[in-house]
N, C-alpha and C positions, 0 to 999 in steps of 0.2 A: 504493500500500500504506500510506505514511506517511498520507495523508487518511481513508483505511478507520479505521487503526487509532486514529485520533486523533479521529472520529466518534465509537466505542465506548466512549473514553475518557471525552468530553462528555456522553453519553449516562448513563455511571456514575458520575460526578462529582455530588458534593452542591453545588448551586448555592445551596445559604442555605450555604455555608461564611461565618464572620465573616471580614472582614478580619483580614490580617497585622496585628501590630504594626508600630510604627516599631522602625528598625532597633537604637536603642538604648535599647528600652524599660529601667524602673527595673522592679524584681521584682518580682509582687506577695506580698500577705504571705501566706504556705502557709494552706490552711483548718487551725482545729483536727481532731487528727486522737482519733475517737470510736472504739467499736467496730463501728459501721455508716457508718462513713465510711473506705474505702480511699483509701491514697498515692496522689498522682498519677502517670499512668504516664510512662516516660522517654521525652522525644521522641528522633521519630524520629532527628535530626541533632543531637547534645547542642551545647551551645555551646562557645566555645575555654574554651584552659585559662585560668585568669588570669593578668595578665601577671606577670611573675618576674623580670625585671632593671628596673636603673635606667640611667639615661644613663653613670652615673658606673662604673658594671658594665663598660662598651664597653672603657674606659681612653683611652689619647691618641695620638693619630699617626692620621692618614687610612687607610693600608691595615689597621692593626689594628683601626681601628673596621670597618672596613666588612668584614672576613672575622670577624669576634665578631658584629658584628650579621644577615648573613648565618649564622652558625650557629647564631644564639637562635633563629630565623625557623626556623628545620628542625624539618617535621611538626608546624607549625602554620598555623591559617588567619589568623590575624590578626597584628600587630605584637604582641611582647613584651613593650614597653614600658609602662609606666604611664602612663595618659593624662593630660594634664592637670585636674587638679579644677576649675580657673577658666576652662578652652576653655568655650567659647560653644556652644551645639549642633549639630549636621552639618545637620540639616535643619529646615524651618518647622515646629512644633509641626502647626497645621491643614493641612500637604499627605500625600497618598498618601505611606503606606509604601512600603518598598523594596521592588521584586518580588522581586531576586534577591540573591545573595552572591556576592561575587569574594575567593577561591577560592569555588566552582570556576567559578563563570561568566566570561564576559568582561569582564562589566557588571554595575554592581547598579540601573539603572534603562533601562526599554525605550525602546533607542536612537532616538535624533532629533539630525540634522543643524545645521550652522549658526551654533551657541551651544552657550556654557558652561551646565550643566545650570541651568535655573530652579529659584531656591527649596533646593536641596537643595548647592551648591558654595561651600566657604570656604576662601577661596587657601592654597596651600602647602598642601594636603590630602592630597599622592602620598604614600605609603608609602616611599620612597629609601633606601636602601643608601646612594648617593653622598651625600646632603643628610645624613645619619645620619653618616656619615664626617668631610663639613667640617663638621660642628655645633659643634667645639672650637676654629673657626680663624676668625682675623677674615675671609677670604672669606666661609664660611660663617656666620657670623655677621652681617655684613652683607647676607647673599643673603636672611635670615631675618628682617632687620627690613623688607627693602622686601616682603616674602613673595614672594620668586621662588625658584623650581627649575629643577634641572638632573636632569634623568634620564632613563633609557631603559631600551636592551633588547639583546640582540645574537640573533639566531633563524638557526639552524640546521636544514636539513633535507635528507633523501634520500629515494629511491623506487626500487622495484623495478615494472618496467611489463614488460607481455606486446609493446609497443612498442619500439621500438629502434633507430630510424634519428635521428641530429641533430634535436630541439627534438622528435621527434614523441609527444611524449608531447601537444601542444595539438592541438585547441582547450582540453583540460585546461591549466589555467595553473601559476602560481608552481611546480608541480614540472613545469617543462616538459619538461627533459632528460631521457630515459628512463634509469633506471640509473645515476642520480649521486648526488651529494651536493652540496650547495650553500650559499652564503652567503647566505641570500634575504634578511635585513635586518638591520645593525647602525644603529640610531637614537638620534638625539640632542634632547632637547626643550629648550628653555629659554624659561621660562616667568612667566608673573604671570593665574592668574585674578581676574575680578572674584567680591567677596562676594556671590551671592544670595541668601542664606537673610534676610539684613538688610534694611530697606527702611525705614533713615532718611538713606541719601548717595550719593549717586553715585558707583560705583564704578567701575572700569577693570584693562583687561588685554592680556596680548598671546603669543604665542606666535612661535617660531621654530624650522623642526624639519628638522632634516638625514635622510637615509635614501642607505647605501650598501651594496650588493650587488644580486643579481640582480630583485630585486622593484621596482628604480629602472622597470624597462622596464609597470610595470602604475601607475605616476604619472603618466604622461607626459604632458608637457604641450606643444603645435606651439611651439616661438618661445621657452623656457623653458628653460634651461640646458643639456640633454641631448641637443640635437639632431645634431652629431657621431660622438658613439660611440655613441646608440643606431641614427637612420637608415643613418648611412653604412657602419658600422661592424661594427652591431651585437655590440657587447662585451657579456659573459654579467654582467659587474659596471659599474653604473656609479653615480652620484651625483642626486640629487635636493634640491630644499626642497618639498615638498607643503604645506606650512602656514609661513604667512609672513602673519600677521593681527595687527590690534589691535582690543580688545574695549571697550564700555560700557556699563553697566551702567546703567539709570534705573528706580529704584523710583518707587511711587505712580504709575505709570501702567498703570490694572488691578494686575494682580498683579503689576508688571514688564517692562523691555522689554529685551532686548538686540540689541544693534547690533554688527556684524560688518564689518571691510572687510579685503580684502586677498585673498591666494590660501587657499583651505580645500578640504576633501574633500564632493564634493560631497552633498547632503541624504540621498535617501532611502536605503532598500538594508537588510537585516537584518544585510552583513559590510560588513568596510572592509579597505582595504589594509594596513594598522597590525597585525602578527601576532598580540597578545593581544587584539584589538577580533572576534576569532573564536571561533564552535564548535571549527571544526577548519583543519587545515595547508592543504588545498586548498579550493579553494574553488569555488563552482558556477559554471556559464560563463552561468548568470544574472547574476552579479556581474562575472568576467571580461570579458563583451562590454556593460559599463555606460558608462558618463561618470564621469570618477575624480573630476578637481578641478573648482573654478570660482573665478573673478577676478570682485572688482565689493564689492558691500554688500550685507549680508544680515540684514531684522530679526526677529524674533522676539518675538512678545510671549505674555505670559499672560493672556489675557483672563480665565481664571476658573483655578479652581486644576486643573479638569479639560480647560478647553481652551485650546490654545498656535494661535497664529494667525502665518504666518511669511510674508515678502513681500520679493522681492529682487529685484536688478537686477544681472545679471552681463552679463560677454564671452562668449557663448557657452558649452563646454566644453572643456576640457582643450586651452585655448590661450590665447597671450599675447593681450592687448589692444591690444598696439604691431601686430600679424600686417593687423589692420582696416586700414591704411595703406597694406602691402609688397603690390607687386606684383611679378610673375616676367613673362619674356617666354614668350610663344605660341610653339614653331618648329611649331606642325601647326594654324594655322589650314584647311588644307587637306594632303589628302594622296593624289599620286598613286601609281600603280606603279612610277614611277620612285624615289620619295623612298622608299616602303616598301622596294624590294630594298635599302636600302641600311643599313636598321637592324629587318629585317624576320626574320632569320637562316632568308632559306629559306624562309619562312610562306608559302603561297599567297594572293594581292592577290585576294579570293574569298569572296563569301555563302554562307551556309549551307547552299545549295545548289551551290556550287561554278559558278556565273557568275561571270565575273573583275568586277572592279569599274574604271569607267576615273577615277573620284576622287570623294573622300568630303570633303565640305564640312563644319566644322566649325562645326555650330548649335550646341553647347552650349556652347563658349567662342569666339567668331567674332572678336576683337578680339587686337589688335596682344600684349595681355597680359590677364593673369589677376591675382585676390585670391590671395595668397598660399596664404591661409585663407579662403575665403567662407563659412565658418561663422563667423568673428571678427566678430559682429553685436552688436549690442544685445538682452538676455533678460531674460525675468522668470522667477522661480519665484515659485511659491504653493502652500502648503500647508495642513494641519490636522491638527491632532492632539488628540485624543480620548482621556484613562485615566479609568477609575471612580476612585470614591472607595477602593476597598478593594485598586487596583491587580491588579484580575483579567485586566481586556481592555486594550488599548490598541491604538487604529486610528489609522494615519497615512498621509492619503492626499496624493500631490504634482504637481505639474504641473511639473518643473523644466527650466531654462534654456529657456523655448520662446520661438521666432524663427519667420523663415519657412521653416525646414524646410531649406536647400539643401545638399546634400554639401558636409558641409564634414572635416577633421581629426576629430571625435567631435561633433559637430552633432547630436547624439542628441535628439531630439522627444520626451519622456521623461512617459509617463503611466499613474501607477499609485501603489501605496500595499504598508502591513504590515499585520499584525497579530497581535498578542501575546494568547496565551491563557494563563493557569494555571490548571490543573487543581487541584493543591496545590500548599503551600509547597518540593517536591523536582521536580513535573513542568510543564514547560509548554512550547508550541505556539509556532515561530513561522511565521508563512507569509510571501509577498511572491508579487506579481504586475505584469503590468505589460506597456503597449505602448509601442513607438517605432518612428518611423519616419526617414527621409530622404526626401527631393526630389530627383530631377536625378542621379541617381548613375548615374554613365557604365556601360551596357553591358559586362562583359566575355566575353559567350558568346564564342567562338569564332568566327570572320566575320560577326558582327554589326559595324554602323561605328564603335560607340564600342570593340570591340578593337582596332581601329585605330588608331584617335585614342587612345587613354590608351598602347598599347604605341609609340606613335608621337612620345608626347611631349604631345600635345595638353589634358594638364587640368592643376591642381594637385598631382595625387598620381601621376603615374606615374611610373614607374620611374626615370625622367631625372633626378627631384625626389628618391624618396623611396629608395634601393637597399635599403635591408631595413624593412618595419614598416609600412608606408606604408599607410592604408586601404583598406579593399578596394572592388571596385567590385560592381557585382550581377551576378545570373545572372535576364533578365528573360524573364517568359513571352513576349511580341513580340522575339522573334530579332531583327527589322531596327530593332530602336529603338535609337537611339543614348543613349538611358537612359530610368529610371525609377524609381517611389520603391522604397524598402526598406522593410517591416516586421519585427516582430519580436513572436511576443508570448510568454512565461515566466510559467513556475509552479514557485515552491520552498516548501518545507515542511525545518521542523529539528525534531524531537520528541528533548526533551531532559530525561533524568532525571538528578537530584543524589541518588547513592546513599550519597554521605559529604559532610562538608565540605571533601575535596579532590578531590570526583573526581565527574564527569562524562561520560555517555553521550551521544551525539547521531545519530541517523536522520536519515539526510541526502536526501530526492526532489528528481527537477526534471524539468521538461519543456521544451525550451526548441524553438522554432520561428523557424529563421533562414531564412526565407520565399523572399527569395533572395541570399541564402547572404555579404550582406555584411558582416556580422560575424563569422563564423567563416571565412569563406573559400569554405565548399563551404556550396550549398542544401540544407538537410536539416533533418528534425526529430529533435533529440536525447532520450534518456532515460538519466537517470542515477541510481544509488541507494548511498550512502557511509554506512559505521556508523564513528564516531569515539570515542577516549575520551580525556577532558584529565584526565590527571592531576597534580598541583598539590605536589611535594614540600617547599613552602612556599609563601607568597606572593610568592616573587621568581623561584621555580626548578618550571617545567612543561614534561611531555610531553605530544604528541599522536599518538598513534600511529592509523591509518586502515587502511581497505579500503574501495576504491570502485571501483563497475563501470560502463562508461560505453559506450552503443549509440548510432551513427547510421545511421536508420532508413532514408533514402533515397538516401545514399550514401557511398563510404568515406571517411570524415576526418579519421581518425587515421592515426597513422605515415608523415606526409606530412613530409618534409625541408623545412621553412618556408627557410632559406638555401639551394638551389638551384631547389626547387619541384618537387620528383621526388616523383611520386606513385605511382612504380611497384608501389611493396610497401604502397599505401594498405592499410588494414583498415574495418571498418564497428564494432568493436569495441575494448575496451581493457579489462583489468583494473590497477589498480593498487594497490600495499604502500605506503604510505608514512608519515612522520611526520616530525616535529620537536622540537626543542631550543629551550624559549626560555628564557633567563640575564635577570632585569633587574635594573639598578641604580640 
């Protein structure tokens, strides 16, 4: 529906529209006005009001500033303050204008992974409450000469689901809980971007960013801090660092290069795990069954001012680099009927035909041990990215983290791209699509020999290794293979109109085909369709309130108890109410 109606729209769209302005154009001078010359009419979205306090307005003490500067901010879109007259400018004179405004968007330029934005980022740029607070104190004050910040967010949210058993509100994610409310992220940044807009020095930067509540479990990384209370455990809150990079910045080569090492979220994707980096509160299980992070060095250059050229070398995804080394011991190189009655609970030693089986030799892992992680390889990614000059379209296609494919922790084989439309300066299209596969991913039909072997103990990821979370294995059309690859391939669409300066509509499609069924769990092709609206009660303080309705097509896969694996009260259906609270400071 969302592609129909976003055709109609293309189709009635003035495509000689002039480009935007830059985002901080100077006025121009009104024409004189004659008697056949009418005023100009009001745009659509007038601009904020002018700022109206000064620093000195806040007054002194940390909690007074930052509850005075939090109340200037209310029911408006921009910062209050008076800018400075001697700041430098936000962005290059000669690059693309901004597409969008935040409020109400996420973002005011179409998102790309990896790096600090080219061309348009000059450190210490957040908007902060807390930086706004210590700006009277030699902390702050010194945090402001080296240009570092400290900020974040704290995000709140609940849902009302036609679901109702423990977690089953997934494959739907972050509101997984049917009928709660939750902590899903309080986050902490501290940071130093490098200057891009400049290109006469080399500059530098780096990030460091904590994330705790229930959203810890959609970071996760194999070997990476969490791996007790989320595998063993699984606790509904727990702790993460998703970003732990240093940045550098080299002008005069092309337009710019940045260079990236450390852990970061990984490239492509139209959402990210980060709750204001979204349309809306939930998110498509296009996103949910992606590759979060990635470990290694990642550069980016500008070869022109319209295209960015990016080339990295990571570990894999969404796992330590140390995992390449650890190995675990095998107990199921082989498994008779004797060793299966004894951790078999009752299961009949039995093909899918029900012929008993007298032992099942163990080809996909045959040796004394196993990689921990056999996804913890060596990877590249490569990409491109493509915006007009007028910042209408913008195509980003990527080939990320690819290896040779084998089940590994999130080994995701990752090939696809976005793309950003605007119609107008208030509406615009994003799509995303994309395949991935795996290699080797053990059998779990039902008396096929790798449900054997993985419930037997026999790979990296079953049960023995992983008690809750653990990847899934396939459901393969050849019943007696003891594995095969996984595909995957997704189609999302967000059609998004900005009907004020705080407030935001989003149409949410998606199609996603979990081929066999290792990403979600169960084999089936989904469809899902979500209307959202962010609204923005300043720029530190937004709601997202949702409805989304969510079908699987081939078999039930909602309302499945993920902690004991009871799918008696499965559905093929789900509606879901929900929203969020996000507070930043």
């Amino acid at each position: 529906m969302t592609m129909l109606l976003a055709g109609l729209l293309l189709a009635g769209s003035n495509l000689a529209d002039p480009a935007l302005a830059d985002a901080t154009p100077a006025p121009p001078a009104p024409p004189a006005q004659t008697a056949q010359t009418a005023p100009p009419p009001e745009p659509a979205n007038p601009p904020a009001p002018a700022p109206t306090i000064t620093d000195k307005d806040l007054g002194h003490g940390v909690i007074t500033r930052f509850l005075a500067y939090q109340a200037a901010e209310w029911n408006r879109a921009t910062s209050p303050l008076a800018p400075d007259p001697a700041a430098p400018p936000s962005r290059r004179a000669d690059w693309a204008p901004a597409p969008a405004t935040s409020p109400p968007y996420p973002f005011t330029e179409f998102s790309y992974g990896g790096a600090t934005l080219l061309g348009v980022n000059r450190p210490a740029s957040v908007d902060s409450p807390l930086m706004v607070a210590l700006g009277d104190t030699g902390l702050g004050q010194a945090m402001a000469r080296a240009h570092v910040q400290a900020y974040g967010w704290i995000d709140i949210g609940g849902n009302l689901s036609t679901s109702n058993v423990r977690q089953g509100n997934a494959p739907a994610a972050y509101a997984f809980a049917p009928n709660t409310v939750l902590l899903n992220q309080a986050v902490l940044f501290i940071e130093r971007t490098p200057d891009t807009v400049q290109d006469d020095h080399v500059d530098w930067g780096f990030r460091v960013s904590g994330i705790y509540g229930s959203d810890y479990r959609y970071t996760a990384s194999r070997g990476f801090l969490i791996d007790r209370g989320y595998y063993d455990r699984n606790k509904v809150n727990g702790f993460d660092m998703p970003m732990v990079y240093a940045e550098l910045f080299v002008p005069k080569i092309a337009q710019g290069l940045v260079i990236r090492a450390g852990r970061f979220i990984a490239l492509p994707d139209i959402e990210a795990q980060l709750a204001p980096n979204n349309y809306m509160y939930s998110h498509s299980l296009t996103y949910t069954f992606d590759n979060y992070t990635n470990e290694g060095v990642q550069l980016t250059l500008a070869a022109t001012r319209s295209l960015f050229v990016q080339l990295g070398l990571t570990y894999g995804s969404d796992t330590a680099a140390w995992n390449a080394g650890q190995h675990l011991p095998n107990p199921a190189q082989t498994i008779t009927a004797a060793s299966w009655a004894t951790i078999g609970n009752g299961a009949p030693f039995a093909d899918p035909g029900g012929h008993p089986y007298t032992a099942i030799s163990n080809t996909l892992y045959p040796g004394a041990t196993f990689r921990r992680d056999p996804g913890a390889r060596p990877s590249i990614t490569a990409c491109l990215r493509y915006q007009d000059a007028a910042a209408r379209d913008n195509i980003y296609l990527c080939a990320d983290a690819i290896n040779s494919g084998v089940w590994g922790y999130n080994n995701l084989q990752w090939f696809g791209g976005t793309w950003y439309h605007r119609f107008s300066d208030t509406v615009h299209i994003a799509l995303e699509s994309y395949t991935l596969y795996q290699k080797r991913v053990v059998n779990v039909d039902a008396g096929s020999p790798g449900y054997f072997l993985y419930y037997g103990g026999g790979t990296p990821f079953s049960p023995q290794v992983y008690r809750f979370n653990g990847p899934s294995g396939a459901q393969c059309a050849d019943r007696s293979a003891q594995s095969c690859t996984a595909h995957v391939f997704a189609l999302l669409s967000y059609l998004n109109w900005e009907f004020s300066p705080l407030n935001n509509l989003s149409l949410r499609s998606e199609y996603y085909n979990d081929q066999q069924g290792q990403r979600t769990g169960v084999k089936s092709r989904y469809w899902e369709i979500g209307l959202g609206w962010q609204h923005w009660f300043s720029p530190q303080i937004e709601v997202r309130p949702e409805v989304t309705y969510y079908r699987s097509v081939d078999a039930a896969a909602f309302n499945i108890d993920l902690s004991t694996g009871d799918a008696s009260q499965a559905k093929n259906h789900q509606l879901l109410v929900a929203g969020d609270l996000i507070v930043h400071f």
